[in-house]
KEKE-3310 file (N, C-alpha, C; in steps of 0.2 Angstrom, whole numbers, plus 5000, padded with zeros to 4 digits):
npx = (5599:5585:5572:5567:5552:5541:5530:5534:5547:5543:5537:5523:5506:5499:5487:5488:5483:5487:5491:5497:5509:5515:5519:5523:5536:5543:5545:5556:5565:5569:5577:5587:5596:5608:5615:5614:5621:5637:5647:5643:5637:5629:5618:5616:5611:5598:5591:5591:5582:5569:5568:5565:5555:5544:5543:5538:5526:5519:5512:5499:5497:5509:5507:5496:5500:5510:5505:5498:5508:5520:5538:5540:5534:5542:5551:5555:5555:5567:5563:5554:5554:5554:5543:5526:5530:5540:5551:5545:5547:5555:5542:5533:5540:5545:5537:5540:5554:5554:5549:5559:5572:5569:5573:5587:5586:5579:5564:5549:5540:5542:5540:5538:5549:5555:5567:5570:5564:5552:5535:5516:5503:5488:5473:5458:5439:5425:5409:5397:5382:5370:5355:5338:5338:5353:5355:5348:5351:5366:5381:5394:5402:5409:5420:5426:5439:5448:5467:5481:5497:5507:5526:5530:5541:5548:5549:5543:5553:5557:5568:5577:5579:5591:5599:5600:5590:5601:5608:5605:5616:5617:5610:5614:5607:5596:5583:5581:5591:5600:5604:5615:5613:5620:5616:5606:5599:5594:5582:5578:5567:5575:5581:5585:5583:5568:5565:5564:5577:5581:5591:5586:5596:5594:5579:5565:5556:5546:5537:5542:5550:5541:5537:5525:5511:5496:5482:5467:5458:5450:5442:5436:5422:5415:5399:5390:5379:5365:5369:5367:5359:5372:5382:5402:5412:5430:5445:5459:5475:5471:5470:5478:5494:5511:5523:5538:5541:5531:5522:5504:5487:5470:5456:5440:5423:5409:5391:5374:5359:5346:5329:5316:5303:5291:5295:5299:5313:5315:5330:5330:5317:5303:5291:5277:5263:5248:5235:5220:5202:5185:5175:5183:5187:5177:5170:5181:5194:5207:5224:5237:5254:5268:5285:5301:5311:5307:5299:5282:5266:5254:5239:5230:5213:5204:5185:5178:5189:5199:5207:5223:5226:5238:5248:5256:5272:5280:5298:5301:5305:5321:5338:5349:5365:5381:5374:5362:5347:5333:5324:5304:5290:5280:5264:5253:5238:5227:5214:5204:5193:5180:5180:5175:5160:5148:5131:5122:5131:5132:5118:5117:5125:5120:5108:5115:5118:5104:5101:5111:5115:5118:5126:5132:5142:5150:5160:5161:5145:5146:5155:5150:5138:5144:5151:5140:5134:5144:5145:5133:5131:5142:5133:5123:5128)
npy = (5357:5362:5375:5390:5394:5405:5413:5413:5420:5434:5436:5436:5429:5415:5419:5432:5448:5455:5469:5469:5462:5467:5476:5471:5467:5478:5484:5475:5473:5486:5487:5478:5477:5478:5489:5497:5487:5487:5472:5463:5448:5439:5448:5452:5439:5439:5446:5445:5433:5438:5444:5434:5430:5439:5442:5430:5426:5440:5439:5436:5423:5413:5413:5407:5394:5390:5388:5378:5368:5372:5374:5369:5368:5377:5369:5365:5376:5385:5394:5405:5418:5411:5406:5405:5410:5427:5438:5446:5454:5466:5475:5471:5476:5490:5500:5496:5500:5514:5519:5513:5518:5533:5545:5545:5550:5562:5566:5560:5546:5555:5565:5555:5555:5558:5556:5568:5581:5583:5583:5578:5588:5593:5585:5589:5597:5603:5609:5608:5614:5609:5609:5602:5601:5602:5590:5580:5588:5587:5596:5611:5616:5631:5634:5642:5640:5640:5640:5629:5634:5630:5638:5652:5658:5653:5641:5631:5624:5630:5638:5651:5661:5657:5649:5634:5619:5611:5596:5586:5590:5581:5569:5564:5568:5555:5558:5551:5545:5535:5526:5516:5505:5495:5479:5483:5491:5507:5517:5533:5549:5561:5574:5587:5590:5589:5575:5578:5577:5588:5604:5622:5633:5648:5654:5657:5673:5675:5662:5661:5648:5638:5633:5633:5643:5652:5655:5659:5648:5645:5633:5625:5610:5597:5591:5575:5567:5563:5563:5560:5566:5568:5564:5559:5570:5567:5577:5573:5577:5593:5597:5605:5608:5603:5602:5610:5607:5593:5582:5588:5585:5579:5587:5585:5583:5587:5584:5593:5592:5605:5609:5606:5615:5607:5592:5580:5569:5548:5541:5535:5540:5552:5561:5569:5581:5582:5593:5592:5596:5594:5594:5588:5578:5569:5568:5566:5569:5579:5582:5595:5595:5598:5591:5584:5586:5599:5598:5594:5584:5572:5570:5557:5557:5547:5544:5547:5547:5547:5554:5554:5542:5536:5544:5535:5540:5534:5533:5547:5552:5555:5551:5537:5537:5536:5525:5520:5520:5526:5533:5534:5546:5548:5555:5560:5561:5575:5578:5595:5602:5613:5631:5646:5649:5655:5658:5654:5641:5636:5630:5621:5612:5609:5603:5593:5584:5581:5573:5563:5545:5530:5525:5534:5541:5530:5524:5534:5532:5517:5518:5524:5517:5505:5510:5514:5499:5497:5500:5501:5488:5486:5491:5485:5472)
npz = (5936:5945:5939:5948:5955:5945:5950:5964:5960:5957:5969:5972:5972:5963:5958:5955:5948:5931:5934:5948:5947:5937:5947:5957:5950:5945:5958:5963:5953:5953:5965:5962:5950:5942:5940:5951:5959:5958:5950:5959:5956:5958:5960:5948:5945:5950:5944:5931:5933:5936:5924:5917:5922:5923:5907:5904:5913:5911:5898:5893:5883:5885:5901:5903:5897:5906:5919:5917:5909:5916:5920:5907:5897:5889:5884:5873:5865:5869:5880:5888:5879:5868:5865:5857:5846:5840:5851:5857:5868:5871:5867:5878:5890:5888:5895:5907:5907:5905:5918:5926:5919:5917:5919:5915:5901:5902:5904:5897:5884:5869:5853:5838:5826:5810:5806:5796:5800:5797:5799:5797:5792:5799:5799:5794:5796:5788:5789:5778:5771:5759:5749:5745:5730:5725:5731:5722:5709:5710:5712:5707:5723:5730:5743:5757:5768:5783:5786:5786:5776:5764:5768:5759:5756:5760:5754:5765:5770:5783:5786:5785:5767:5757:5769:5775:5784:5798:5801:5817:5831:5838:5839:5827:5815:5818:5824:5834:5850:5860:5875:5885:5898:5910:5904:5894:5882:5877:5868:5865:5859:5853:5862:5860:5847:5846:5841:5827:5819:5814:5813:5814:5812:5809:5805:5796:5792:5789:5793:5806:5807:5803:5793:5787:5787:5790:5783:5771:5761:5745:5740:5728:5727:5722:5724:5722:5713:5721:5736:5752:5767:5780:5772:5768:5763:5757:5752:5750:5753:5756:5769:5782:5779:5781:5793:5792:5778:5777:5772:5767:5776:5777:5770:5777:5773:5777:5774:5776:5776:5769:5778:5767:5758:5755:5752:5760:5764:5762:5763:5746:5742:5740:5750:5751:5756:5750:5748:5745:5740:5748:5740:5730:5734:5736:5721:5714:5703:5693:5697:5696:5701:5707:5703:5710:5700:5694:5685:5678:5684:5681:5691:5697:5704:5711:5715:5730:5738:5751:5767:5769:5759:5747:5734:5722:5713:5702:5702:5701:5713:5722:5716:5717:5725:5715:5708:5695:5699:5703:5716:5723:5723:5734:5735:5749:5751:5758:5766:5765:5774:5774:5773:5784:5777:5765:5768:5758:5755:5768:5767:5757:5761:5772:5766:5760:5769:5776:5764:5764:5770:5775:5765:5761:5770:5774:5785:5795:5799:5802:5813:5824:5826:5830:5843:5849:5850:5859:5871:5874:5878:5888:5898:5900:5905)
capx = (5596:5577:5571:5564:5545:5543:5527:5540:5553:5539:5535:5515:5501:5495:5480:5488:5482:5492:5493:5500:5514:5519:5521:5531:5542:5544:5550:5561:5570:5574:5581:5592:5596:5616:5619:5615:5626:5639:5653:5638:5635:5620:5614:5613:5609:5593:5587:5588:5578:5566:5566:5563:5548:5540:5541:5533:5519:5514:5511:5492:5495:5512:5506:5491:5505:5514:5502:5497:5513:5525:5544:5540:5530:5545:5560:5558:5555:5572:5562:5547:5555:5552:5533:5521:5534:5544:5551:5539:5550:5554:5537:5530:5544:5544:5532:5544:5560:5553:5549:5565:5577:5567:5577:5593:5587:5576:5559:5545:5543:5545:5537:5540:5551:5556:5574:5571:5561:5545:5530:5511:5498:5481:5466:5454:5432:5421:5401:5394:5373:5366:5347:5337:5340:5357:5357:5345:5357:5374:5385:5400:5401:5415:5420:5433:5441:5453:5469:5487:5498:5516:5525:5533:5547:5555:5548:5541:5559:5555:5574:5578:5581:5599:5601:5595:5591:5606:5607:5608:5623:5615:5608:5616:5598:5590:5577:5582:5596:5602:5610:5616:5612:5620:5616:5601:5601:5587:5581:5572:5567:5581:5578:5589:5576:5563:5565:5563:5583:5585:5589:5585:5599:5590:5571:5561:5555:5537:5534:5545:5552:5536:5537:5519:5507:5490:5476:5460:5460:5443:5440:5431:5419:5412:5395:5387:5373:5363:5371:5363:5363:5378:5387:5409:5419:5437:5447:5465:5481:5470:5471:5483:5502:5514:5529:5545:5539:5529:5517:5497:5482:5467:5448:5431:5418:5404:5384:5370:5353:5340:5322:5311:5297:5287:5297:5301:5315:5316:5332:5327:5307:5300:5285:5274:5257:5241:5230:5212:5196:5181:5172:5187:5189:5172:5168:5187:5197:5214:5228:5243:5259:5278:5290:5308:5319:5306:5293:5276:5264:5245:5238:5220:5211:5196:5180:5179:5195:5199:5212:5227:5227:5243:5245:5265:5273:5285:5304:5299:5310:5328:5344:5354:5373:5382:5370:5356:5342:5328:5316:5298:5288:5275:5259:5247:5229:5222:5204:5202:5188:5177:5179:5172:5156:5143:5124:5119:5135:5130:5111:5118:5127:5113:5103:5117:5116:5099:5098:5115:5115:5125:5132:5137:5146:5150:5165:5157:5140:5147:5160:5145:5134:5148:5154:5133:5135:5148:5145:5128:5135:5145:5131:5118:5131)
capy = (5361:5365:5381:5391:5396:5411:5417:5413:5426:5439:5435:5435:5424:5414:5421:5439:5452:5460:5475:5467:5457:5474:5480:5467:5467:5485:5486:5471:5477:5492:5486:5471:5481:5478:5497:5499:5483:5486:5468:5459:5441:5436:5453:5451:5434:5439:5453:5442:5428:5443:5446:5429:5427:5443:5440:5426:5430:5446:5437:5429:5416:5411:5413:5400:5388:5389:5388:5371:5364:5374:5377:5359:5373:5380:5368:5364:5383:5391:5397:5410:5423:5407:5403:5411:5415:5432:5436:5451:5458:5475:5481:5471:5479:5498:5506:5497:5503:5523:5520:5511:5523:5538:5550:5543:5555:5567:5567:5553:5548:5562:5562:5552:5560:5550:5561:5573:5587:5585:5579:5578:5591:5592:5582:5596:5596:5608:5608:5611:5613:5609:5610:5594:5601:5604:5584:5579:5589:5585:5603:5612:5622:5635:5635:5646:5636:5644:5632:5631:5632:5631:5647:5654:5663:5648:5636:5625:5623:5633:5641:5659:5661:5657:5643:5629:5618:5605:5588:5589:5585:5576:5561:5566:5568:5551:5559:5548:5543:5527:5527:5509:5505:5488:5478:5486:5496:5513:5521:5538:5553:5565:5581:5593:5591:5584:5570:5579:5576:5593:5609:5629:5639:5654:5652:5660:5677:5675:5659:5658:5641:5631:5631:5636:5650:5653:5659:5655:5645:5645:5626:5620:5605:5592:5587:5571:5568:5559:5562:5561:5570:5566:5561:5562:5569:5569:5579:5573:5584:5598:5600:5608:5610:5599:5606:5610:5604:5587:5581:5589:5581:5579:5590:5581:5589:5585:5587:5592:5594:5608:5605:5605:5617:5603:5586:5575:5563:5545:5536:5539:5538:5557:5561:5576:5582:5584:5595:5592:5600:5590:5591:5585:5570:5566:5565:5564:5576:5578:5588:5595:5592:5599:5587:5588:5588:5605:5596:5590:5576:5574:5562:5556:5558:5544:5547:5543:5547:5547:5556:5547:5540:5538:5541:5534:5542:5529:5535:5551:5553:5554:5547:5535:5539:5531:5520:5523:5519:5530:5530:5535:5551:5546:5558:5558:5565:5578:5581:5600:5604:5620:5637:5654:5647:5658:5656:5648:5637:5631:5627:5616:5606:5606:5600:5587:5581:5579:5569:5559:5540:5527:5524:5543:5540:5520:5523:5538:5527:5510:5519:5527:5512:5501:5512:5511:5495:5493:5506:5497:5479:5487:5495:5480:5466)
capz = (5941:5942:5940:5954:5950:5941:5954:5969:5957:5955:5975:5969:5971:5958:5955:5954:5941:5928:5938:5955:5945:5935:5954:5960:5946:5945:5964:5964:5949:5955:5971:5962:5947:5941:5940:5959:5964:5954:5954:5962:5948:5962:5960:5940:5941:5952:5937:5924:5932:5936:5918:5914:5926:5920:5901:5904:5915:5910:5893:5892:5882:5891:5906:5903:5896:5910:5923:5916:5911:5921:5914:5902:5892:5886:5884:5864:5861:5870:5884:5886:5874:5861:5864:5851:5837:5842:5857:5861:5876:5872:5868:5884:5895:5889:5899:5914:5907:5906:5924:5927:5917:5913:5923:5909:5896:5905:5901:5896:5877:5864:5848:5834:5821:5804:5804:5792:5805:5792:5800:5793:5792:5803:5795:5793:5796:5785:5787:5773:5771:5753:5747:5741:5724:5724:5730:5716:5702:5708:5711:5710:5726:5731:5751:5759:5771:5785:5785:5786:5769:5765:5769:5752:5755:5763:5750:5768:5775:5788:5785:5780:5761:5757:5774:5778:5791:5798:5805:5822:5833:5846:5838:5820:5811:5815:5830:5842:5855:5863:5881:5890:5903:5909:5896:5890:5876:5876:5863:5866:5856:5853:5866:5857:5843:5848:5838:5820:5817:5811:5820:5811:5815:5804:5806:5793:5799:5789:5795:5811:5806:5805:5786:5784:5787:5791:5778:5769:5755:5742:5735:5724:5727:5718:5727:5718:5713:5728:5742:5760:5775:5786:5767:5770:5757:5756:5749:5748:5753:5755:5777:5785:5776:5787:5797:5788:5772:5777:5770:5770:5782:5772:5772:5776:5772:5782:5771:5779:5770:5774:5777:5761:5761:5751:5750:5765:5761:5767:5757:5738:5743:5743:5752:5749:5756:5744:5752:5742:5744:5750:5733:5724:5736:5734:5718:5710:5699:5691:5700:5694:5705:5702:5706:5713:5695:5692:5679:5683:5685:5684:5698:5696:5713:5711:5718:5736:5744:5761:5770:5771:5755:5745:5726:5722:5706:5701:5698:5702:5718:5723:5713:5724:5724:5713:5705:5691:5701:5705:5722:5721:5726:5737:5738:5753:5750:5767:5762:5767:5776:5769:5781:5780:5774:5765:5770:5755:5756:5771:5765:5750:5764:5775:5759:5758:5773:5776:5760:5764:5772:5779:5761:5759:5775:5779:5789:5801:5800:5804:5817:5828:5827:5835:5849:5853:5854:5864:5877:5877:5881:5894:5904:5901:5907)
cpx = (5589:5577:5566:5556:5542:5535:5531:5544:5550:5536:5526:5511:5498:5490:5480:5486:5487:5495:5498:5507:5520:5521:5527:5537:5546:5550:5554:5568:5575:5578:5586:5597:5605:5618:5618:5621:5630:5645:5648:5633:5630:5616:5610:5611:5599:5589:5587:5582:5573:5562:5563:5555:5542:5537:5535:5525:5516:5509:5504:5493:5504:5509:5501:5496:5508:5511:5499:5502:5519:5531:5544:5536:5535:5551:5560:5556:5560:5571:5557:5549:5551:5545:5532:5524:5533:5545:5545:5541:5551:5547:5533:5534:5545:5541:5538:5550:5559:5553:5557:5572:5575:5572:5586:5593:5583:5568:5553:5545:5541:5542:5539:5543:5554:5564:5574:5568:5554:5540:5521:5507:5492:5476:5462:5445:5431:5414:5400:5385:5371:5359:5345:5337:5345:5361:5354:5350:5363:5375:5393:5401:5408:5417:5428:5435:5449:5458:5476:5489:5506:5518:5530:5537:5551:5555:5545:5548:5559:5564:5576:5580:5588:5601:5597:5596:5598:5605:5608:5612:5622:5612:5609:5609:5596:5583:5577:5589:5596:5607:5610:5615:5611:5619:5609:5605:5594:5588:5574:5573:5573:5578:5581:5584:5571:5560:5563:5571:5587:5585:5589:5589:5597:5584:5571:5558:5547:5534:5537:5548:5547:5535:5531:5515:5501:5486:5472:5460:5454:5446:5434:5429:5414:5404:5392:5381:5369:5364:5365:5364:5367:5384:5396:5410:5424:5441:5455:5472:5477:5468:5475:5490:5507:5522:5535:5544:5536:5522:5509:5493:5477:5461:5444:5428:5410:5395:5379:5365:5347:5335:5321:5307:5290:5289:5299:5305:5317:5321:5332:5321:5309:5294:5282:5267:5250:5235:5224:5206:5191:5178:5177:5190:5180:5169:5173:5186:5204:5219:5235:5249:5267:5281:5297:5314:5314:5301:5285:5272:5259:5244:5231:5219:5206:5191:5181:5184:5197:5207:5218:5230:5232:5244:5254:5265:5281:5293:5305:5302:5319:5334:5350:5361:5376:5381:5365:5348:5338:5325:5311:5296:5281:5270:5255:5241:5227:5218:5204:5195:5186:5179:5176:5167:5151:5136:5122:5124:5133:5124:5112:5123:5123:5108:5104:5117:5110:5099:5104:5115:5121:5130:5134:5143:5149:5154:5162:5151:5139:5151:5154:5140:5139:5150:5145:5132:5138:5148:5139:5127:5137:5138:5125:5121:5131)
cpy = (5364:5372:5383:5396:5402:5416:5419:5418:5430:5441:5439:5431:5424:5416:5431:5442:5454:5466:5477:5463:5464:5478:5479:5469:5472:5487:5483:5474:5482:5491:5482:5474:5481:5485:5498:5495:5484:5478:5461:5453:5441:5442:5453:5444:5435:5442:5448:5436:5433:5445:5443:5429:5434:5443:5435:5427:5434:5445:5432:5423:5412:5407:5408:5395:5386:5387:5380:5366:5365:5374:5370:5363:5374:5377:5365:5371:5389:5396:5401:5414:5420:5405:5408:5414:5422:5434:5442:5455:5466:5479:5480:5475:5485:5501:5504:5500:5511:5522:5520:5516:5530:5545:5550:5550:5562:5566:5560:5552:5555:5560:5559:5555:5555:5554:5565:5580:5586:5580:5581:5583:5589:5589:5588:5593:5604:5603:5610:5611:5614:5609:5603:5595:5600:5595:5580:5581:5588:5597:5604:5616:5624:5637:5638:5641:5638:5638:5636:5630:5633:5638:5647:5655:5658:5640:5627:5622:5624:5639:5647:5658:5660:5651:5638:5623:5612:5599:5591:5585:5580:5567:5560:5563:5561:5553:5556:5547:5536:5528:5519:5509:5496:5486:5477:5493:5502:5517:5526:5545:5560:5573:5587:5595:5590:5580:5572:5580:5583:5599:5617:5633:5647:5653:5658:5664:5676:5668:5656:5651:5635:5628:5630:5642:5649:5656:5654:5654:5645:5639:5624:5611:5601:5588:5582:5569:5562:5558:5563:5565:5566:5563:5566:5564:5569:5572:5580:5578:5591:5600:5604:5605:5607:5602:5605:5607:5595:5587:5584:5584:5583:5583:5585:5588:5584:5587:5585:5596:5599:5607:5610:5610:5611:5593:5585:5568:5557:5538:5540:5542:5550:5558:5567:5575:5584:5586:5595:5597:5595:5587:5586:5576:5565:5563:5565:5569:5574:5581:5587:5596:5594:5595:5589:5591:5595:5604:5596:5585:5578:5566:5563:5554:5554:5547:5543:5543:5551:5551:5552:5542:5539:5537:5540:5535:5538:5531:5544:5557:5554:5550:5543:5534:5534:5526:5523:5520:5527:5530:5535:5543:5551:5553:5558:5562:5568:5582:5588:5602:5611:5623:5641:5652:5653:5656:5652:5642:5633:5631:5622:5611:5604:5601:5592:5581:5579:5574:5561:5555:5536:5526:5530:5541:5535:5519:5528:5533:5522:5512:5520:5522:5507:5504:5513:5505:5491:5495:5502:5490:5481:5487:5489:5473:5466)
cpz = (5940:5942:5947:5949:5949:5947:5961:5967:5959:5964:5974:5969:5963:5953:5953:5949:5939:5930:5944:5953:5940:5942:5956:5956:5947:5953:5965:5958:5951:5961:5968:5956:5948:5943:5948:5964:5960:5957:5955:5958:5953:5959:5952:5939:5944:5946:5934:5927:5935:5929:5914:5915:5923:5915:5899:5906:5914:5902:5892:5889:5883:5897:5907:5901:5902:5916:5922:5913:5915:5917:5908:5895:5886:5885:5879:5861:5863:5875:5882:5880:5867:5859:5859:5846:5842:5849:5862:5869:5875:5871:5875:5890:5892:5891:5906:5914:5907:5912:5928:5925:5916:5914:5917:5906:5898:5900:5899:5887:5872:5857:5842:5826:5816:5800:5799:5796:5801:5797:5797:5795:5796:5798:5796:5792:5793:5783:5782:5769:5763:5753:5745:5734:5723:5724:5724:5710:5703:5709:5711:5716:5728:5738:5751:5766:5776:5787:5785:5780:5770:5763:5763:5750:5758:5760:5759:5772:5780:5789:5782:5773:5762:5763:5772:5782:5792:5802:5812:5826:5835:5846:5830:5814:5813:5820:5834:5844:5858:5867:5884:5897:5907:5903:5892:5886:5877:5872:5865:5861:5860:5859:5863:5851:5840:5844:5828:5817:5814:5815:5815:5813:5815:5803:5802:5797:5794:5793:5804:5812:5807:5798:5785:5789:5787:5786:5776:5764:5752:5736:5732:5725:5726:5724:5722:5719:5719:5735:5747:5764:5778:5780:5768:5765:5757:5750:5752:5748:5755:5763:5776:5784:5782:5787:5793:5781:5772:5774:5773:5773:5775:5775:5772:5776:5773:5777:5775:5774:5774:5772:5771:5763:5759:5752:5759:5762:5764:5762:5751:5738:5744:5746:5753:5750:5750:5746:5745:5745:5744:5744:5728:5726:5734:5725:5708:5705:5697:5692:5697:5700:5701:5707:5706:5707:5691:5685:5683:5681:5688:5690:5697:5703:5713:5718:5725:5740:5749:5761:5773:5766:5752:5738:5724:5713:5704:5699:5698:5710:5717:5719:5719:5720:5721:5709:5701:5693:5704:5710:5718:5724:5727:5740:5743:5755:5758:5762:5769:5770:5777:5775:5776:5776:5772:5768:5765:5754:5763:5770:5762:5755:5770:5774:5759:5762:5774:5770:5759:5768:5774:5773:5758:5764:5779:5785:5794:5805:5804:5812:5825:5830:5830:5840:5853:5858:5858:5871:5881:5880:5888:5900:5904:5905:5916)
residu = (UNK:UNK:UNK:UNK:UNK:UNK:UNK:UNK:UNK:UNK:UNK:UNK:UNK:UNK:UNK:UNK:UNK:UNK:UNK:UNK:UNK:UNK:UNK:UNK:UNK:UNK:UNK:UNK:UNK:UNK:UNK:UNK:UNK:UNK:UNK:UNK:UNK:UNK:UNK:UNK:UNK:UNK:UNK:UNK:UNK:UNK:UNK:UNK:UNK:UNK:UNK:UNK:UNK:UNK:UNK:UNK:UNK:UNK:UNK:UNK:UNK:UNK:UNK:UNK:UNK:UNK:UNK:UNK:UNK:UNK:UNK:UNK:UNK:UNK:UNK:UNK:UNK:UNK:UNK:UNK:UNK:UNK:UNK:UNK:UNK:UNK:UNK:UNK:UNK:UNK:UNK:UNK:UNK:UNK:UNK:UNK:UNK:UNK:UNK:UNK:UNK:UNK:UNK:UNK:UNK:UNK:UNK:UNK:UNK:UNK:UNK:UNK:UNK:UNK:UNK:UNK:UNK:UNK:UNK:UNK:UNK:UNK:UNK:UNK:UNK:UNK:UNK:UNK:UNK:UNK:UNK:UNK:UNK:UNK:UNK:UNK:UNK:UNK:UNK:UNK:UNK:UNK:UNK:UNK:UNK:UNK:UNK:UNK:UNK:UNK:UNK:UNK:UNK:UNK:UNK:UNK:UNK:UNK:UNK:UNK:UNK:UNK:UNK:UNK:UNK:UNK:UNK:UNK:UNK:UNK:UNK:UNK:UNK:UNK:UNK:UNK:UNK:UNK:UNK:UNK:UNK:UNK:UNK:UNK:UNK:UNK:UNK:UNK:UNK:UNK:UNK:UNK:UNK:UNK:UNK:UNK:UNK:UNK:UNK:UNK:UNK:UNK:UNK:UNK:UNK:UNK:UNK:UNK:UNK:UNK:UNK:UNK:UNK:UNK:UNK:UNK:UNK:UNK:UNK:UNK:UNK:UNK:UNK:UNK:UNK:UNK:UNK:UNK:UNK:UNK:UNK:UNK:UNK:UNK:UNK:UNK:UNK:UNK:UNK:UNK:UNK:UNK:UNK:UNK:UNK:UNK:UNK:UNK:UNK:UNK:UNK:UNK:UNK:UNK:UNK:UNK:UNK:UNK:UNK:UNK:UNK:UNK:UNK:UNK:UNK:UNK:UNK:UNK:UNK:UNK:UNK:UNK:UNK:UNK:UNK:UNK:UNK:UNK:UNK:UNK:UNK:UNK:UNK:UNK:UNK:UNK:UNK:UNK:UNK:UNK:UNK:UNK:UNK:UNK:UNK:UNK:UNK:UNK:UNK:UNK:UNK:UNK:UNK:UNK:UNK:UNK:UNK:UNK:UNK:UNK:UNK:UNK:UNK:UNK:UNK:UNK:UNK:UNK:UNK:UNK:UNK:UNK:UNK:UNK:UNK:UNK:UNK:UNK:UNK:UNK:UNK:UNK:UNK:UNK:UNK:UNK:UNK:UNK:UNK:UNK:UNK:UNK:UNK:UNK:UNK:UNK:UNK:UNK:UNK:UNK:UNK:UNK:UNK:UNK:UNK:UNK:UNK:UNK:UNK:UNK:UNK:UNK:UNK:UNK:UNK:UNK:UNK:UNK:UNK:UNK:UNK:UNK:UNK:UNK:UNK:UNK:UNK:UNK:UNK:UNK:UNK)
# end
């Protein structure tokens, strides 16, 4: 006997979307649905070939087998359940059994409890702003950090001294339930205790039964040497204390760096201005300079230096994390221009001008003497 074709089942055109074939399904089910007919073998024979036609189809790479060879696809693998290794049906068809049954257990799903009542701790964010020194040296810094912790008097049970908590009746500690339905099986989170398998007859009065407590905790932590701005740290176990004695969530610690009065960081590389005075670009000098680990360093200024120039102190930069590598700390020469001039100060550069030419000044010289002749090109053409 051939099989009848599984878009025909679905009453769908071929080219339906995923969305319009979970509809169909969804409605024919409910109308064919053994527990409504009860007695009625056409009526369960309809659902199952409902169930057949879905699993297949709702399944991409099924549903391309099928669509190209048709039930020939599946009759050395036991049927669609058998394509692709596992049968993959109960997870594709759970969002339609809550819709289908959900009203069985009351409620939609329920959180996922591991039958003891313990569940984990909140992961935890703390900013934290360091200095370029304090990434340069590596620190220990000391942060308070408001957080939840295990409450003490109930040792995290959440249970008054002397009790403690018991299985509960309803799904006997595993946090879930299982009701039939036909010959489906459903498993949903227990509602009695919302699926943490245990129930507090006697709740702790300091912590009300959550098995931890609010306060602020002062940790110590390890910044290393190099870090960057927006560097994570973790700090392991030390979130927020998890419910009934469950395991803690972890702290990040978020580093930001604040601006430099002096250093500019790009990576390992520093970069620092060198403000000069005209005389000393002119006719060179030897400037002393503190660098970032608090030493110093001479830098020879040759005659003739321009504004802009860059004088690089090799190893002399940032430590990158981790590794025994150095960057550099990159100086950049600003020729200061004199103010507040006295009367004989300005003579002696009157002086010097008058007696200074194109090769005192090549770059102004050359500069002025081409936008001549370019302006003059223009207006002669």
């Amino acid at each position: 006997m051939s099989k009848r074709d599984y878009y025909e089942i679905l009453g769908v055109a071929r080219t339906a979307t995923e969305a319009e074939m979970k509809a169909a399904f969804r409605k024919s089910a409910m109308q064919c649905h053994p527990d409504r007919h009860p007695g009625d073998s056409a009526a369960e024979v309809k659902f199952k070939e409902l169930n057949e036609a879905y699993q297949c189809l709702s399944d991409g790479q099924k549903r391309a087998a099928y669509d190209r060879f048709g039930h020939a696809a599946f009759e050395n693998g036991g049927g669609p359940g058998g394509f692709g290794g596992g049968d993959g049906f109960g997870s594709s068809m759970s969002d339609i059994f809550e819709d289908l049954f959900g009203n069985i257990m009351g409620g939609g799903r329920g959180r996922q409890g591991g039958g003891n009542g313990r569940e984990r701790g909140a992961d935890l964010r703390y900013n934290l702003e360091i200095n370029l020194e304090d990434s340069f040296r590596g620190k220990q810094a000391q942060i308070s950090v408001p957080t939840s912790i295990s409450c003490e008097p109930c040792s995290g049970s959440g249970a008054k001294a002397g009790s403690k908590p018991r299985a509960c009746a309803t799904c006997a500690g595993q946090g879930r339930v299982r009701a039939q339905q036909g010959f489906f099986a459903i498993e949903r989170t227990c509602p009695a205790c919302q699926g943490r398998g245990q129930v507090i007859d006697n709740p702790c009065a300091s912590c009300s039964g959550a098995g931890r407590v609010s306060r602020e905790r002062t940790l110590s932590v390890n910044i290393p040497v190099g870090v960057e701005d927006g560097t994570r740290i973790r700090l392991a176990g030390e979130g927020e204390a998890g419910l009934r004695g469950g395991p803690s969530g972890d702290l990040y610690i978020f580093l930001s760096l604040k601006a430099h009065p002096f250093f500019q960081r790009d990576g390992a590389d520093l970069y620092c201005r060198l403000p000069i005075s005209m005389v000393q670009a002119a006719l060179g000098d030897e400037v002393v300079v503190r660098t970032i680990d608090g030493g110093e360093a001479r830098v020879k200024v040759p005659d003739g230096t321009q504004s802009g120039r860059q004088f690089k102190l090799r190893g002399k930069g940032m430590p990158v994390l981790r590794s025994r590598d150095v960057g550099d700390l990159y100086l950049q020469a600003v020729v200061e221009t004199p103010q507040n001039l006295t009367k004989r100060q300005r003579e002696l550069l009157a002086e010097f001008e008058t007696e200074s030419s194109s090769k005192t000044h090549p770059e102004a010289a050359g500069f002025l003497t081409k936008m001549k002749d370019f302006f003059g090109n223009l207006s002669g053409a």
